[in-house]
C-alpha positions in Angstrom: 48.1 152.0 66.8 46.6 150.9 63.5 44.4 153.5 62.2 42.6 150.9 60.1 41.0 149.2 63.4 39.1 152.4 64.0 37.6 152.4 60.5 35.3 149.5 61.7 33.6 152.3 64.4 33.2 154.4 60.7 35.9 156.5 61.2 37.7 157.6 57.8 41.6 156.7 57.3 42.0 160.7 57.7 39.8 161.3 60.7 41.7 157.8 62.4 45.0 159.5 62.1 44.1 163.3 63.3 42.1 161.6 66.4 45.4 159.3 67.1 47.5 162.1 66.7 45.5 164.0 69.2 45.5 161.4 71.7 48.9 161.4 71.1 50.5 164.5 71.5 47.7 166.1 73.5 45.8 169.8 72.7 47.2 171.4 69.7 46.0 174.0 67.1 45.3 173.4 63.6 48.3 174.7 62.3 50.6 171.9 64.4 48.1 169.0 62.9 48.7 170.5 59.3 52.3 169.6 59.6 51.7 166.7 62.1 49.2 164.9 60.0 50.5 166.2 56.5 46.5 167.2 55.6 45.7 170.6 53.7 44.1 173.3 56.4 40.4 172.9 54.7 40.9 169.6 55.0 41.7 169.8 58.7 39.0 171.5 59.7 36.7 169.5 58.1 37.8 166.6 59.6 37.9 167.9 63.1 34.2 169.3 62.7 33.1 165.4 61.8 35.3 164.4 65.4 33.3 166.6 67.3 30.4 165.8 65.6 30.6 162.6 67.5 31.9 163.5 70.7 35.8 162.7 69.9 37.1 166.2 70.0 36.5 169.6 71.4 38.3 172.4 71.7 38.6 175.0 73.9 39.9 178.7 72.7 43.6 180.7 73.9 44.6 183.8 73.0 42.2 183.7 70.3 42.5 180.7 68.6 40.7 177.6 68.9 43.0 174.4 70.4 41.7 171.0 69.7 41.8 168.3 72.1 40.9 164.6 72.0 37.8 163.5 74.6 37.9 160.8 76.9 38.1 157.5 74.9 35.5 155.6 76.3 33.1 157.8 74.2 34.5 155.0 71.2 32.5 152.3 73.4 29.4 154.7 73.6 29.8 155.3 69.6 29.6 151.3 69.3 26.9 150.7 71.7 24.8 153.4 69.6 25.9 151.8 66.3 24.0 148.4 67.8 21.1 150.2 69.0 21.0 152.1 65.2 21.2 148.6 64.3 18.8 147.1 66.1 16.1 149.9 65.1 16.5 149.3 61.5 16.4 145.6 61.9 12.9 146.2 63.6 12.1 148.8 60.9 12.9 146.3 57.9 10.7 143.8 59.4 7.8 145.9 59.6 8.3 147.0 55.7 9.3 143.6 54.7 6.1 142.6 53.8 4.7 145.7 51.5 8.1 145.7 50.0 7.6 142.2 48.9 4.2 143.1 47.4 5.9 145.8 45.5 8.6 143.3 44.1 5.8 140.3 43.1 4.4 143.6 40.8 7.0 144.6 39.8 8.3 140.7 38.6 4.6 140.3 37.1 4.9 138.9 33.4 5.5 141.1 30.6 3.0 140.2 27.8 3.3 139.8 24.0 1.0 139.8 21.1 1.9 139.2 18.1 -0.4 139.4 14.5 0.3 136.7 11.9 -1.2 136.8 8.2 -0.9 135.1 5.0 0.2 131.4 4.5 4.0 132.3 5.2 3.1 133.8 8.7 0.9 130.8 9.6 3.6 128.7 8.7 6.0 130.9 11.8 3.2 130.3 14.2 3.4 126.7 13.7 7.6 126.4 13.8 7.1 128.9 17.4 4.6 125.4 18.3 7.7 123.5 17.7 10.4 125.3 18.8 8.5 125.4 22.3 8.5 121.7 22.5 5.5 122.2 25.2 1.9 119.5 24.1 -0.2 121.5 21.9 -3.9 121.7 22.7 -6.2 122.5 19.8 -9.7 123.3 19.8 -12.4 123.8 16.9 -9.6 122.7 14.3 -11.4 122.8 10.9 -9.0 120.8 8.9 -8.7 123.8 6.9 -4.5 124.1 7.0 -4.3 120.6 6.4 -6.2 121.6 3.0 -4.5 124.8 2.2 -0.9 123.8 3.3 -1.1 120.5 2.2 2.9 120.1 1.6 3.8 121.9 4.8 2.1 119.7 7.6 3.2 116.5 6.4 6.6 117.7 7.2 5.7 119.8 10.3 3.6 116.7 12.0 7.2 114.8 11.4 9.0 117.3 13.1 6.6 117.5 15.6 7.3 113.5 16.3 10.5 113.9 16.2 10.6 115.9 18.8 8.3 114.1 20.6 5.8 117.2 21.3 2.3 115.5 21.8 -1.0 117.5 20.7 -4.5 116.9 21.6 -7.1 118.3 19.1 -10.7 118.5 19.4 -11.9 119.1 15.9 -15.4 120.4 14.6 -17.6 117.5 14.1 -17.1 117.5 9.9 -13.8 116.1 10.2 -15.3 112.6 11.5 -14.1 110.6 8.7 -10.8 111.8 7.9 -7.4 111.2 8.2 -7.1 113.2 11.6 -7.6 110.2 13.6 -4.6 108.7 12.4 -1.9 111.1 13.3 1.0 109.5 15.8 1.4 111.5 19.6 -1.7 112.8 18.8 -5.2 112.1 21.1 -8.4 113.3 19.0 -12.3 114.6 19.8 -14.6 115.8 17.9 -17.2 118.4 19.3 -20.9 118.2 18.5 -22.2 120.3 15.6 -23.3 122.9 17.7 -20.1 124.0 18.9 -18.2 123.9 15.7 -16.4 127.6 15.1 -14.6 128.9 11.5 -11.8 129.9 14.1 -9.3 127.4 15.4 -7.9 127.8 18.9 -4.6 126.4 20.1 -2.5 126.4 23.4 0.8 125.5 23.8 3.5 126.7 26.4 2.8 130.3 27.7 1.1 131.2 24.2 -2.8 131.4 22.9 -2.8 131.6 19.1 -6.1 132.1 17.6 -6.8 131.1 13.7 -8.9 132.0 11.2 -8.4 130.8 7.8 -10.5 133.7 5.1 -8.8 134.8 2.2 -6.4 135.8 3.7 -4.9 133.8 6.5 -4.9 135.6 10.0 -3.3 134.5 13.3 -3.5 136.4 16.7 -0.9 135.3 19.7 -0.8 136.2 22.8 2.0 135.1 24.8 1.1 135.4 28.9 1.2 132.0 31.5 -1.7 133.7 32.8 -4.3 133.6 30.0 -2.8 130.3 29.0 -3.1 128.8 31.9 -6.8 130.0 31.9 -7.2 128.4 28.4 -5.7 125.2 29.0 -8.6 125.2 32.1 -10.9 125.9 29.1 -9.8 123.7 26.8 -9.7 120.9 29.5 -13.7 121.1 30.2 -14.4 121.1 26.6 -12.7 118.2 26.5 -14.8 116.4 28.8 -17.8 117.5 26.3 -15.9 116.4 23.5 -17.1 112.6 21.9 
């Protein structure tokens, strides 16, 4: 018989072929098996203790030493019936954890944030080629016009790119800004907020960032990269927008 068809009931290769032998040539001593089975004597033992550990051997002892015998077969059948009940109770017991276990994995898959600190002219200029290189519409609130004045070669160029890419932006600017240019920009949809809502800092959203800007002497940018918080500033950005002339 194949030993390799009683490996499916969990038996080891080594335990298959001391249990065969057993059946086989009926009660014998460790010391026939050795030879029989061609295992080392620690090993022997050991893998008759696992046998009996699940009914397939016993032994009985003669003239002082311990002969090993195999049991009825049918305990195989009684091995496999308890391997489907063993089954069976973990199936149940999987179900019942499912659920918390899920929980554990929706925490455990929960965002990683980023924040990031940009300053001076050079830095800006990365936050706006990171507005690009997300090709996501770009949401801008209480834009001053003040990059357009201070990076006045940049954003000709960036607002190209930005066409050429087809990214679209919708800007609510701070009421001052009225009469300029601003209006004019292609893919772009412009508001202007009343004079009591104007701010010196300029708020964007785009993708899963938040970038907020203030232009002093020295230019400084904060991002925040999280789907969460954008998410609740794109809510935020979308009421003001409704206020927005």
């Amino acid at each position: 018989m194949d030993a390799a068809k009683l490996a499916k009931l969990g038996l080891t290769e080594q335990q298959a072929k001391v249990y065969l032998k057993l059946l086989e040539v009926g009660p014998n001593s460790v010391g026939t098996l050795i030879k029989q089975v061609d295992i080392s004597r620690i090993s022997c033992y050991d893998t008759l203790n696992r046998l009996m550990s699940r009914g397939l051997v016993s032994f009985v002892k003669a003239r002082g030493k311990r002969i090993y015998q195999s049991t009825d077969p049918c305990q195989l059948l009684h091995i496999a019936e308890e391997r489907e009940q063993q089954a069976r109770h973990q199936k149940e017991c999987i179900k019942e954890i499912l659920p918390e276990l899920s929980r554990l994995r929706s925490l455990g898959e929960q965002e990683e944030k980023e924040a990031n600190i940009y300053k001076t002219k050079e830095g800006i200029k990365s936050l706006f080629e990171l507005m690009l290189k997300e090709r996501k519409p770009i949401y801008a609130m209480s834009a001053t016009g003040k990059a357009l004045q201070e990076m006045k070669y940049y954003f000709p160029q960036w607002h190209k790119k930005r066409q050429d890419l087809k990214i679209p932006v919708r800007i609510i600017f701070n009421k001052e800004m009225k009469n300029t240019m601003v209006t004019e920009m292609p893919l772009s949809k412009v508001k202007f907020l009343p004079q009591q809502y104007s701010s010196p800092s300029t708020l964007f959203v785009f993708g899963s960032y938040v970038a907020t800007l203030l232009w002093s002497d020295v230019p400084f940018a904060f991002l925040i990269k999280s789907k969460e918080v954008s998410k609740s500033y794109h809510n935020y950005f979308k009421l003001i927008w409704k206020i927005a002339k």
